[in-house]
Backbone as a ProteinNet text record, in pm:
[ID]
protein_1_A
[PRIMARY]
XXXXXXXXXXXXXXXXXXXXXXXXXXXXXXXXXXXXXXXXXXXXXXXXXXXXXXXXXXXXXXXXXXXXXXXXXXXXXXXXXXXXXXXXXXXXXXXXXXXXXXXXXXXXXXXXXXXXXXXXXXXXXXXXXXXXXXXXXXXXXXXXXXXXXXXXXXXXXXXXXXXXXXXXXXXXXXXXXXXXXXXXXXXXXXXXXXXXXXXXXXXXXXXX
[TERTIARY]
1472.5	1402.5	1503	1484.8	1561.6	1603.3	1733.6	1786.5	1835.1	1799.3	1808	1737	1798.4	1701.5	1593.2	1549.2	1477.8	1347.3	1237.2	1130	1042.8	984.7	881.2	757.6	740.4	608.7	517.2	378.1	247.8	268.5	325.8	314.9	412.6	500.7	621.9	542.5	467.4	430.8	307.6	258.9	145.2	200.2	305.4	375.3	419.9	448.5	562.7	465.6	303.3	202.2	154.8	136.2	87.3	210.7	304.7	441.1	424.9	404.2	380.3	280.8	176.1	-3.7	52.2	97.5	128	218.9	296.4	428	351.6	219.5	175.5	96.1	-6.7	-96.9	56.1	146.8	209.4	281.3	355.3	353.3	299.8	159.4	11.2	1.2	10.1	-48.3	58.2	156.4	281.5	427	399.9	496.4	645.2	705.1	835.6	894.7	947.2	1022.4	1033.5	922.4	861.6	872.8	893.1	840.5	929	943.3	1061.3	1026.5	1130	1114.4	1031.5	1052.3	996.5	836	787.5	626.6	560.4	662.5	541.3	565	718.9	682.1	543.6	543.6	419.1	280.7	279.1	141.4	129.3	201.8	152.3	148.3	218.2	221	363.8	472.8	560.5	672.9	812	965.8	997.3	1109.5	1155.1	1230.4	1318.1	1390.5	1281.5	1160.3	1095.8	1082	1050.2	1021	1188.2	1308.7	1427.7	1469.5	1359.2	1382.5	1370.9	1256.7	1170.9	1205.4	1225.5	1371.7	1447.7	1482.2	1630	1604.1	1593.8	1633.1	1517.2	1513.2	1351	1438.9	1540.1	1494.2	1441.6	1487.5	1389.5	1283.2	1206.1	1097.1	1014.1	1069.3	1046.1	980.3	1087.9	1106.9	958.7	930.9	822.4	685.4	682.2	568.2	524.5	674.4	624.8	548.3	631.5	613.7	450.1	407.8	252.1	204.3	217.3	98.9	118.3	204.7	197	149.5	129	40.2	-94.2	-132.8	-272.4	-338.4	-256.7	-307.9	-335.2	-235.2	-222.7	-373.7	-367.3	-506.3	-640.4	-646.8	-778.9	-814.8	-705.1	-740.8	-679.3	-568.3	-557	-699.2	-730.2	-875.3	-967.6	-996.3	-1117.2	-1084	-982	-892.6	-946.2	-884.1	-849.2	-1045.6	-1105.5	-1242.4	-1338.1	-1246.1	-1324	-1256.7	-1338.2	-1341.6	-1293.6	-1339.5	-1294.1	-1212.9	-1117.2	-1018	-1103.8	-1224.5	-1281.6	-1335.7	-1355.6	-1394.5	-1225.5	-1155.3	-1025.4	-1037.7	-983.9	-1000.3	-1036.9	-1190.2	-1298.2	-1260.7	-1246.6	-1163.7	-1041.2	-951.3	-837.1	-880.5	-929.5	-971.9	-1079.7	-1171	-1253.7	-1208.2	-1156.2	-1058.3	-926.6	-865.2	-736	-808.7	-864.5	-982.3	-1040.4	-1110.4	-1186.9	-1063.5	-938.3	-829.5	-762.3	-791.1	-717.6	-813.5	-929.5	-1047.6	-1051.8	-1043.7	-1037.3	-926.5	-815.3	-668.2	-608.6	-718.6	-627.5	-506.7	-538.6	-379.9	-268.5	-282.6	-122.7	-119.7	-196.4	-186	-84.3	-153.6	-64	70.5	37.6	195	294.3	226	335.1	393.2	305.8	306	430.2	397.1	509.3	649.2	637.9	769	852.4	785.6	811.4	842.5	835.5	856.4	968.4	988.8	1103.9	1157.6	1174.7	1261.9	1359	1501.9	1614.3	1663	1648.5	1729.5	1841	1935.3	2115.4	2189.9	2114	2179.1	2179.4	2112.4	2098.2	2011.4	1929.4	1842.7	1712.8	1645.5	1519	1397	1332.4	1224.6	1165.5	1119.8	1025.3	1104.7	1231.5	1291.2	1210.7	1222.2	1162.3	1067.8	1097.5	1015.2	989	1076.9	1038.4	1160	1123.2	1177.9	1137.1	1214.8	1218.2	1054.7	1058.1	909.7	775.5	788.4	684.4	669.8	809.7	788	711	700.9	646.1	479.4	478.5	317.6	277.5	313	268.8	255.1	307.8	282.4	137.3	61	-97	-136.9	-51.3	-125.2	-81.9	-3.6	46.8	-114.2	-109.3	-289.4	-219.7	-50	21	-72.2	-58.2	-102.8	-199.9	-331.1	-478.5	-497.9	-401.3	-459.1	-389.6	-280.4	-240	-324.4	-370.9	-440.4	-578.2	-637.9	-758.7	-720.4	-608.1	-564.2	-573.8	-491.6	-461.2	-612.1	-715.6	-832.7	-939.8	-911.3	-963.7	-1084.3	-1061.5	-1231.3	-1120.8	-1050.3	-1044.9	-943.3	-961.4	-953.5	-788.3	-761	-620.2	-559.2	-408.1	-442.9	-260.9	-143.8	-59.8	-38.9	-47.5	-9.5	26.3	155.3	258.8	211.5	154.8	102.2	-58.8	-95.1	-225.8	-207.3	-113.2	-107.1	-38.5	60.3	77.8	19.8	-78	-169.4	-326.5	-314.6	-426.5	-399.3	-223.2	-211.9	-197.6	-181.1	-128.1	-314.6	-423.3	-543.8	-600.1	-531.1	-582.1	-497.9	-361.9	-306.9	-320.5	-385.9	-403.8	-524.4	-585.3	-662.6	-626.7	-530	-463.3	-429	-378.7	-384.4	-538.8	-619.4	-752.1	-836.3	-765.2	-839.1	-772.1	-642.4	-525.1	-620.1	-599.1	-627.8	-771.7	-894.1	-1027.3	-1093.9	-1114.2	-1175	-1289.5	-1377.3	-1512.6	-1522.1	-1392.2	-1395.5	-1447.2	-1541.3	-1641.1	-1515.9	-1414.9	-1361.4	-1403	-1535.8	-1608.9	-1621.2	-1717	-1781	-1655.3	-1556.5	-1460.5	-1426.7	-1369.8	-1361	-1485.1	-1574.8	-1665.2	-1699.7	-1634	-1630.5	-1465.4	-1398	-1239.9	-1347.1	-1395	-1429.1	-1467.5	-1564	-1649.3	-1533.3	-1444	-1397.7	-1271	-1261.6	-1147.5	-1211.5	-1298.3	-1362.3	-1435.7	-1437.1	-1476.4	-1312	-1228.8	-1085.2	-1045.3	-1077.8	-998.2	-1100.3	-1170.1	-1335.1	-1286.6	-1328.5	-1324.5	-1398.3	-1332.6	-1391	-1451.4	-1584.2	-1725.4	-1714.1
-887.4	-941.6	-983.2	-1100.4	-1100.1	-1017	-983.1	-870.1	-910.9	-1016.6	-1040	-944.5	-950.4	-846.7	-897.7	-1037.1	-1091.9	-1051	-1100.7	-1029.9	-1160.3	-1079	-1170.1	-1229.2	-1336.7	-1389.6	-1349.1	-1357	-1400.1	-1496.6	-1586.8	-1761.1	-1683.8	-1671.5	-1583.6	-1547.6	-1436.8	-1333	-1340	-1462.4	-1536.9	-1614.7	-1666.4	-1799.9	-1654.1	-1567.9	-1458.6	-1372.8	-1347.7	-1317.2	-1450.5	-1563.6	-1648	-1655.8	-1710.6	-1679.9	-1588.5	-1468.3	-1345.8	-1361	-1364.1	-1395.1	-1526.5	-1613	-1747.9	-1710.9	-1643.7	-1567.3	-1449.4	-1409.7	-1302.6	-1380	-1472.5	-1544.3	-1630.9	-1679.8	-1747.6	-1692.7	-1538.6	-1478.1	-1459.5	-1387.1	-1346.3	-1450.4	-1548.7	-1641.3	-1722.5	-1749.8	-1798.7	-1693.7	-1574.6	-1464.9	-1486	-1377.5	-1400.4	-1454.8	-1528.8	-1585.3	-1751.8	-1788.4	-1906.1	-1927	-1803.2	-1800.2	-1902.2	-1966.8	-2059.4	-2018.7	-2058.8	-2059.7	-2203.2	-2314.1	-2456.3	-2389.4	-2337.2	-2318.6	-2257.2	-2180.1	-2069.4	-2146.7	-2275.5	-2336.5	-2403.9	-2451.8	-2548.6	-2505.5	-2406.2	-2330.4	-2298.2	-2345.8	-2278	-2380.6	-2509.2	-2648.1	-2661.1	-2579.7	-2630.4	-2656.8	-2665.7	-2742.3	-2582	-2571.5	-2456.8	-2400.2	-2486.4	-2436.2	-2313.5	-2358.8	-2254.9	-2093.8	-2145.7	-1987.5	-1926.4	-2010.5	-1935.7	-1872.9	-1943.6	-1922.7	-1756.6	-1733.9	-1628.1	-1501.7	-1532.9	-1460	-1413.3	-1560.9	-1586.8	-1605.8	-1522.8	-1474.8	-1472.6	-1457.5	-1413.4	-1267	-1211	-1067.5	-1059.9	-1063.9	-1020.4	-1044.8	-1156.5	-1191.1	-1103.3	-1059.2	-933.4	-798.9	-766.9	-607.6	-645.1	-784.4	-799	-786.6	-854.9	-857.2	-679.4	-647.7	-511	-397.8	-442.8	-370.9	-372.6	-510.3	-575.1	-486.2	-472.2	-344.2	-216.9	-156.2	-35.8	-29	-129.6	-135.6	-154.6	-230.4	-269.8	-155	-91	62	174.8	154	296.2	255.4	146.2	60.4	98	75	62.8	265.5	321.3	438.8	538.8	544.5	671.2	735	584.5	634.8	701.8	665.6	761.9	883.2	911.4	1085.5	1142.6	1080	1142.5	1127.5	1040.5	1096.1	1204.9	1283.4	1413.7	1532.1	1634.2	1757.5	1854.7	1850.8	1959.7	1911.6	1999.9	1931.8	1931.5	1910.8	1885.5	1732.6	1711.1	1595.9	1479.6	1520.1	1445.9	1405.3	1522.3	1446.8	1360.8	1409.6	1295.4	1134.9	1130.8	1048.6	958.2	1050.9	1003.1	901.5	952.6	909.9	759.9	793.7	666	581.9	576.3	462.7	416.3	493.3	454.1	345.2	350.2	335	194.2	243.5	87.8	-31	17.9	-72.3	-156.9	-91.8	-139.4	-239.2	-198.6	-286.8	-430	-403	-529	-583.2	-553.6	-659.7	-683.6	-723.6	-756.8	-841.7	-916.5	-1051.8	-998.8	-907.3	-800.5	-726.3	-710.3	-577.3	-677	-773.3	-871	-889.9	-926.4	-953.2	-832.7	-747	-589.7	-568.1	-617.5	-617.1	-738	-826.4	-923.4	-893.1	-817.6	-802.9	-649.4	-563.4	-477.8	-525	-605.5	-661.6	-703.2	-821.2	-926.9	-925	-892.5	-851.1	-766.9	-794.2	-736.7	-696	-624	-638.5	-674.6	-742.7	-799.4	-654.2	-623.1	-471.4	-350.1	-372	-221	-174.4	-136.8	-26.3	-36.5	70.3	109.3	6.7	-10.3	-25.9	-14	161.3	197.5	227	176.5	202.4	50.7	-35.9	-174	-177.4	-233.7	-237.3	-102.9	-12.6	126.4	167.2	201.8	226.6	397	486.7	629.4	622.3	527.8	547.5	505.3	406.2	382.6	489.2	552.9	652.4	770.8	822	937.5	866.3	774.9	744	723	699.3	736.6	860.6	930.5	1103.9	1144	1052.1	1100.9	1074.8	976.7	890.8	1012.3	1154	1193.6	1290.2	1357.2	1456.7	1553.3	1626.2	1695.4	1814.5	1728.3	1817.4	1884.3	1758.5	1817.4	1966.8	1951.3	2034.7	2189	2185.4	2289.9	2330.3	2272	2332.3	2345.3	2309	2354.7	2510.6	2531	2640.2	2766.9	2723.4	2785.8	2839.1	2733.7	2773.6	2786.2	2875	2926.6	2820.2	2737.1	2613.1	2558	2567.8	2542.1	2666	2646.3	2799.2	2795.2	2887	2890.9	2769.9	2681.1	2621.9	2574	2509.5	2463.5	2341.8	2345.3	2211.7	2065.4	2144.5	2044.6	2005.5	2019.6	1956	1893.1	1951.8	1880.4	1736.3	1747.2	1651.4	1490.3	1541.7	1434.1	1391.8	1479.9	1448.9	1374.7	1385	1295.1	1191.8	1209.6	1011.7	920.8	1020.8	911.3	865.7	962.7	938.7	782.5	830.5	730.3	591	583	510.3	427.9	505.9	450.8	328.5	340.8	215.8	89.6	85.8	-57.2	-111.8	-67.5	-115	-176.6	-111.5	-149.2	-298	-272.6	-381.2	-521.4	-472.1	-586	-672.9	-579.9	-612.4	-678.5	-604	-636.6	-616.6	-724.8	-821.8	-787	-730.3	-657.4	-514.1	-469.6	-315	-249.3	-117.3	-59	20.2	11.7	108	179.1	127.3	236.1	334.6	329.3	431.3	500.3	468.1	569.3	611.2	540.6	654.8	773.6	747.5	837.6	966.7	935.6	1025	1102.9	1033.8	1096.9	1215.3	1187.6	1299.3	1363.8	1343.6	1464.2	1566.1	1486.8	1598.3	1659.7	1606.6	1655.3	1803.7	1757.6	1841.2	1990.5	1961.1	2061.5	2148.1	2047.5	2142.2	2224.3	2228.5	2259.5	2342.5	2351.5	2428.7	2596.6	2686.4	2839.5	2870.7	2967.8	2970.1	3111.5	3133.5	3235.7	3348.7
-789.5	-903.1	-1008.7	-1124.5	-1180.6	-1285.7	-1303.1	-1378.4	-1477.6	-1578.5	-1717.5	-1780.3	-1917.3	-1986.6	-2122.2	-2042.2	-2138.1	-2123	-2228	-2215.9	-2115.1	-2040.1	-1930.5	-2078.3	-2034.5	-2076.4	-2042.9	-2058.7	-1997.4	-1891.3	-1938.5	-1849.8	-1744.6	-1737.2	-1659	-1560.7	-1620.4	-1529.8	-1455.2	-1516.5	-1464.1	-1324.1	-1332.7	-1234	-1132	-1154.3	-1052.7	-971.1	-1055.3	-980.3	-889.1	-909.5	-853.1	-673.6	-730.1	-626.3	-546.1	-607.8	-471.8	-390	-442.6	-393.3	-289.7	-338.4	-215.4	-97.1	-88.8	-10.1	99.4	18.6	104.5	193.5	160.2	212.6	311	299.1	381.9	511.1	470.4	581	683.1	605	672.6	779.6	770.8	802.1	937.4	904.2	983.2	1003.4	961.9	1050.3	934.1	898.2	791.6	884.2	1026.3	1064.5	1027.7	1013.9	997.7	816	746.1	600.2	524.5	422.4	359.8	242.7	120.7	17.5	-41.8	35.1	40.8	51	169.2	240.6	111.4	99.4	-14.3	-216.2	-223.2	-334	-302.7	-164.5	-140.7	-195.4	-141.3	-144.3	-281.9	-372.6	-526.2	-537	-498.4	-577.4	-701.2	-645.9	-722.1	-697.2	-769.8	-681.9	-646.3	-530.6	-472.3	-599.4	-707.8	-816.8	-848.1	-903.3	-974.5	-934.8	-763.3	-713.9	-730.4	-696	-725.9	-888.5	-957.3	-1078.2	-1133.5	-1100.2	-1093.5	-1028.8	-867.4	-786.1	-743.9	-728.8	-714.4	-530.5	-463.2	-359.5	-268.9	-143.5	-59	-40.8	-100.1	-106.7	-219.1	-302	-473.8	-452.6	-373.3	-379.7	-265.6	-141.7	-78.3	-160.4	-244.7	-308.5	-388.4	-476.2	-545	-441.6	-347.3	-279.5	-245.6	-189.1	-142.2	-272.8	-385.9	-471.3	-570.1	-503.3	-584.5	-448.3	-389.5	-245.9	-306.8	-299	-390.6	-456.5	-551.3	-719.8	-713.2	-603.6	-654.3	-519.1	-434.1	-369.1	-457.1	-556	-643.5	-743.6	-811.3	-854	-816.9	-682.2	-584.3	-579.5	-519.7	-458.7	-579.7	-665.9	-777.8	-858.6	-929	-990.9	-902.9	-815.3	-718.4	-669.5	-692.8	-623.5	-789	-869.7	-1078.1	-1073	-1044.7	-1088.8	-1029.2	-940.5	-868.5	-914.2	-922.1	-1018.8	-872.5	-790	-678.2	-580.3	-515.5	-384.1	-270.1	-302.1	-165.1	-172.1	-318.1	-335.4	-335.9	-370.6	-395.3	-278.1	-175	17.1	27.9	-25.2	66	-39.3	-181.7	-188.7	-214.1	-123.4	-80	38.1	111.7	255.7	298.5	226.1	151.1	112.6	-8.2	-92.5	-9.9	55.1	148.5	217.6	266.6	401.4	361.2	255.2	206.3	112.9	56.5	18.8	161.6	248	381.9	416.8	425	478.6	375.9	278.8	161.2	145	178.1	212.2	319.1	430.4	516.1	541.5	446.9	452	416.4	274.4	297.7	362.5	486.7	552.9	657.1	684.4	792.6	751	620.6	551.1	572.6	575.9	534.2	693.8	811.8	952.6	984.2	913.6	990.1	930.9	819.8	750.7	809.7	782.8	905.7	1015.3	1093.2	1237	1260	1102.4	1101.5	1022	910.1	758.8	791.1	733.1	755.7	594.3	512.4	462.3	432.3	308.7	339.8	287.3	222.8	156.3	215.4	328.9	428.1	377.1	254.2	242.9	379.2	369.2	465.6	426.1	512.8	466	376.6	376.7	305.9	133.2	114.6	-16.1	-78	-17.6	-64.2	-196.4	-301	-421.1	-480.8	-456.5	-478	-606.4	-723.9	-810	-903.5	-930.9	-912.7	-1021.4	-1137.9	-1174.3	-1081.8	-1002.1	-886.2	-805.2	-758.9	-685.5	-736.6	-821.5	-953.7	-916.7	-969.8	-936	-836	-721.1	-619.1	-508.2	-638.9	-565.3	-581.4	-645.6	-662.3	-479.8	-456.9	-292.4	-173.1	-199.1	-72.4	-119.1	22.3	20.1	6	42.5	43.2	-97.9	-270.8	-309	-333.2	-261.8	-286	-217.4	-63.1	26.7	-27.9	-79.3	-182.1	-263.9	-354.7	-435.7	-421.2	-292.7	-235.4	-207.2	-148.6	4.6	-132.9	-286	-434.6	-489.7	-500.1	-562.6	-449	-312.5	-230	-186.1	-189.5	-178.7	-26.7	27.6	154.4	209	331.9	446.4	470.1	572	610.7	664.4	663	766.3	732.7	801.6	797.6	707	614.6	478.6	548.7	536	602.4	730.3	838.3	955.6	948.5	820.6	815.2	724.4	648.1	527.3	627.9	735.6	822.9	913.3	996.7	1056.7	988.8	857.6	798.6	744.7	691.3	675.5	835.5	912.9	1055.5	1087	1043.8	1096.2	987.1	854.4	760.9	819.9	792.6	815.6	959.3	1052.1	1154.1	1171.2	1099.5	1082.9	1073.2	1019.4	939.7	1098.3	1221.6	1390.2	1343	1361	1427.3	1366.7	1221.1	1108.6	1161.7	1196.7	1233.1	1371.9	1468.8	1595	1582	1535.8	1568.7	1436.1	1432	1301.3	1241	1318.2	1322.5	1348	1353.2	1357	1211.3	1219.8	1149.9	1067.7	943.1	899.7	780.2	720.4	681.2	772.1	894.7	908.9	974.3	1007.3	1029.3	912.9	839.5	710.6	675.3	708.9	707.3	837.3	922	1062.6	980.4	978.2	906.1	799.1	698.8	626.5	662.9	761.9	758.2	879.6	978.1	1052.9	979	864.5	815	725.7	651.8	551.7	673.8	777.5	856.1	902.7	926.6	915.8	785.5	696.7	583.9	574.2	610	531.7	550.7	456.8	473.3	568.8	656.4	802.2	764.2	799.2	727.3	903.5
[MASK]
++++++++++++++++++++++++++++++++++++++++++++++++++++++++++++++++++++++++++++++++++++++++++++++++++++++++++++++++++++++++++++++++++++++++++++++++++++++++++++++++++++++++++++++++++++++++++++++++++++++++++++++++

């Protein structure tokens, strides 16, 4: 991203949201191998200078895309965890909201698929460091279940059970959807999100 330390506009930040939104839809659509900095000026309707303007790079412009999914996840699904009073309700929506954000973006889900596939970083970092900055990271500690299921196990409202093997075994169940949405177009991921709760909420449950 660019690393001046001037202040972004509105208009700025208006043109750098528009840029990303066109880049995701262009991936989605024709695979990051195929992606240009030309395809995705096209798709906004402007000269390639501008998107370099903004930038600079199709990595900066990478770290941004990745970094607008994080944001508008943390968006969609933080509030619905923060508006439940019990960790039984957080679960259920963690699991829901994960579930139904996946179901409602599929084009960055494609996007995030082709870039994973074909994106190299030039700098070596990982993947998953991509658009990730130590304050993004802080807010997205609401998204691990790591601490709901703690402080269920703390205020005795769920039963005995391994943290750490349940907390990865329920993002691989959540996360596993995003295959199915990909693959089949008409796949039901409500009502799996809704089979996910209820067999989850029967794992965690105090065993009588």
């Amino acid at each position: 991203m660019r690393s001046d330390s001037k202040k972004v506009t509105f208009t700025q930040a208006a043109r750098r949201a528009q840029i990303v939104t066109a880049a995701i839809e262009v991936i989605a659509e024709i695979g990051w191998a195929q992606t240009s900095i030309r395809k995705i000026a096209d798709r906004v309707g402007v000269a390639m200078s501008a998107v370099l303007y903004h930038f600079g790079n199709k990595d900066n412009l990478v770290d941004a895309i990745i970094e607008e999914m994080y944001r508008s996840a943390l968006a969609a699904v933080a509030p619905a965890i923060q508006a439940e009073n019990t960790s039984a309700g957080k679960l259920a929506a963690y699991i829901r909201a994960n579930i139904a954000y996946f179901d409602s973006h599929r084009t960055q889900l494609a996007a995030l698929a082709q870039l994973g596939a074909g994106y190299q970083p030039t700098d070596g970092r990982r993947f998953d460091e991509l658009g990730m900055t130590e304050e993004l990271r802080e807010e997205l500690a609401i998204l691990d279940p790591n601490s709901i299921l703690v402080a269920g196990q703390q205020d005795h409202e769920f039963g005995d059970f391994a943290v750490g093997s349940m907390s990865m075994a329920l993002r691989g169940a959540v996360n596993a959807v995003v295959e199915k949405i990909l693959r089949e177009p008409d796949f039901d991921a409500h009502a799996y999100g809704e089979d996910l709760v209820d067999i989850c909420s029967r794992v965690v449950a105090v065993q009588r």
